[in-house]
N, C-alpha and C positions, 0 to 999 in steps of 0.2 A: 846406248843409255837413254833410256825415255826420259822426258821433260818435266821437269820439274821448277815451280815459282820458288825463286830460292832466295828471296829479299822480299820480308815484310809478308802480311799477307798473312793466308793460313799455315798451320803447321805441316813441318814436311812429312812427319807421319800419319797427319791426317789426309793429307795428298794422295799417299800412297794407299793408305787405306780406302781413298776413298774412287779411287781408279779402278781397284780391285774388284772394291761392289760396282762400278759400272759394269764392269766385263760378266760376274755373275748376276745382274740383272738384263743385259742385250743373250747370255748363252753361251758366250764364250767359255765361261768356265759353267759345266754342266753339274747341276745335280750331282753330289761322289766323285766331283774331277779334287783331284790331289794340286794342292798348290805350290807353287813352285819353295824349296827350302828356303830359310832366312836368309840363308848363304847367297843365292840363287837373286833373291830380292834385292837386297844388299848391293851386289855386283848390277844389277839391270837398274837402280833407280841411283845408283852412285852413292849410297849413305853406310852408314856402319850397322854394324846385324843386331847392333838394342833400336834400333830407329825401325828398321825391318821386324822387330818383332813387336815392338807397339803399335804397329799398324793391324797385325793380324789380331795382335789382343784386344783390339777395338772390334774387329771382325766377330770374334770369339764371343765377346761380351754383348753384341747384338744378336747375337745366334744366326750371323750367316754362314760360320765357319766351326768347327770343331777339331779339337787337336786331339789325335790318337797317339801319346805316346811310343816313341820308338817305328811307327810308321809314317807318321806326316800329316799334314794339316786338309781336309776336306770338306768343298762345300757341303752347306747340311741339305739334306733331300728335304720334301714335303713330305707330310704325316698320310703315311697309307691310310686310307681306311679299312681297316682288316676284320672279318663278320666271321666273329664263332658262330657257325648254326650247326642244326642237324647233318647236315652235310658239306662240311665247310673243305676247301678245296682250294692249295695253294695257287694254282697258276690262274682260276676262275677270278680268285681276290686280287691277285695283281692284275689280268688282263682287265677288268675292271675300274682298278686306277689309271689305265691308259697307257699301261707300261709292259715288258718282256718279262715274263719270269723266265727266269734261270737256273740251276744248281749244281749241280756236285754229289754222289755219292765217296764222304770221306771215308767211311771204315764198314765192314761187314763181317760178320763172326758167330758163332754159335757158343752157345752164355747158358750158365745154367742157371732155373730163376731163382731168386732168392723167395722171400716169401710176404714180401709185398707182389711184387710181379707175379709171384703163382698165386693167390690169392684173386688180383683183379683179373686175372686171364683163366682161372677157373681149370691151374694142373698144376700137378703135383710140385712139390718144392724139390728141386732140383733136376726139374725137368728141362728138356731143351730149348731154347730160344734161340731164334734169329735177331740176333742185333744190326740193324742200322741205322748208321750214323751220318747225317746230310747238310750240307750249307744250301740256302738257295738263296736267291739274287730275282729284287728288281731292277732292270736296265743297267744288270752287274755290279750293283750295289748289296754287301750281305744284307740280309733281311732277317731271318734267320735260321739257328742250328737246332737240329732236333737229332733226338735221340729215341728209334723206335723198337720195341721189342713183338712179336707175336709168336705163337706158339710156331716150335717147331716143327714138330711129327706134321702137323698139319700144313704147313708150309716150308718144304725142305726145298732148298732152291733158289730160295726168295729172291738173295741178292744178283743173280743174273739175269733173272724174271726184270727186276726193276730195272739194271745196267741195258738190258735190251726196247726196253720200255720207255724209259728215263721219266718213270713217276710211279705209282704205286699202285695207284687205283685200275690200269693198265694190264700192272701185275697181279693184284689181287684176282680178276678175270680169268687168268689164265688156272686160277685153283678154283672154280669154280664160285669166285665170291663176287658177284655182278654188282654188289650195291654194300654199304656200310654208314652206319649211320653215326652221330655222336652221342653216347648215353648220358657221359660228364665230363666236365671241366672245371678243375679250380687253377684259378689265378694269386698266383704271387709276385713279389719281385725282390732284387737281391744284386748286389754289385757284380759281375762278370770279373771270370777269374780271368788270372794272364793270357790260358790258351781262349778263351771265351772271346775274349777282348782282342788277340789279336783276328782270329778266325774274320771276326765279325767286325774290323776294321775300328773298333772305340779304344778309348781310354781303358788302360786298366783299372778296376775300381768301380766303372762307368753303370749305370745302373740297366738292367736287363730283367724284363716283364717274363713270368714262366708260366707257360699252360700246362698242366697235367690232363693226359686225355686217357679218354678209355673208350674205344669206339669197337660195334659189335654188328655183324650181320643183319638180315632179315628175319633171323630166326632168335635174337636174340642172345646169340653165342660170343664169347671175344673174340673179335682178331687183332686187335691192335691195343697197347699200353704205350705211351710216347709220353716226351716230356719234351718240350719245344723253347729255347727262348728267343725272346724278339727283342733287338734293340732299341730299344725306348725311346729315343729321339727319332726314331724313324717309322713306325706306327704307332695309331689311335687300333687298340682293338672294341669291335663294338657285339656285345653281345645279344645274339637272337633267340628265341624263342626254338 
């Protein structure tokens, strides 16, 4: 049981709160480390679980802590600085912040377009796409989920290209697409649904930045329609020329 001034003096849940922020100010608790449950609290500091949870709701309310619903309480990370440009590139953006990027290919499928998607991909409405669907991680924190579409006929394959790869731009190469540029992006934002929220470690509800992309060859051609969201307390996106 760790030690606690339990006569007089400061509050015992300020105590514990404020033990906590030592350990994530020395490292101990890292950036995305998951805190131990109220339960967990509770039992190590010897007080009852509304004492343990006034603590972290202090945490919470100075923004060193965030509570995701149903998965548990995590320090919050610093704000990526994340650069839409002409050729803007997940792992460049993170290795930059000083950190690992990471990810995941969750879903891969062939889709047929509807007619927004055949429209900014420039084939016919009901044509084939390759959908996939990605979580990626800085220093295994989500970052986040995108959803990418590109023509089929012209890249049949795709998602083994990338699994063997473990990035896109990698894969695009091997069809012959050495370079891709950004044509546009609009930005929105919008609460993150249940599966949003959990994928991406928030709150249900929790609000989630969306880029709409449309990115295209050297020749001008589409290869890629994606819609990307980013967790909002976890990057600054900055937009480039």
């Amino acid at each position: 049981m760790a030690d606690l001034e339990r006569r007089g003096g400061l509050a015992i849940w300020r105590q514990i709160a404020q033990e906590l922020e030592a350990q994530i100010d020395a490292g101990a608790l890292r950036p995305g480390a998951q805190l131990p449950t109220e339960a967990a609290l509770a039992q190590r500091y010897g007080v009852n679980r509304h004492t343990a949870r006034r603590a972290v709701a202090d945490l919470e309310d100075r923004g060193l802590v965030t509570v995701a619903q149903g998965r548990g309480t995590f320090v919050c990370t610093e704000l990526i600085d994340y650069r839409l440009s002409r050729r803007t590139r997940f792992s460049e953006n993170i290795r930059r912040n000083k950190q690992t990027p990471g990810g995941k290919l969750l879903a891969a499928a062939v889709v047929q377009a509807d007619r927004a998607i055949a429209e900014r991909l420039q084939i016919p409405i009901g044509a084939n796409v390759q959908r996939l669907d990605s979580l990626r991680t800085a220093d295994g924190v989500p970052i986040n989920l995108s959803h990418q579409h590109f023509p089929g006929d012209r890249f049949p394959g795709l998602a083994d290209a990338v699994e063997r790869h473990g990035a896109i731009t990698p894969a695009l190469a091997e069809y012959g697409v050495g370079d891709y540029t950004r044509r546009e992006t609009r930005l929105s934002a919008r609460p993150a649904s249940r599966r949003e929220a959990r994928l991406l470690a928030l709150a249900e509800g929790a609000p989630v930045l969306v880029a709409e992309n449309l990115n295209v060859d050297p020749d001008g051609r589409p290869v890629e329609v994606s819609q990307t969201l980013y967790a909002a307390d976890r990057v600054q996106l900055t937009v480039e020329p």
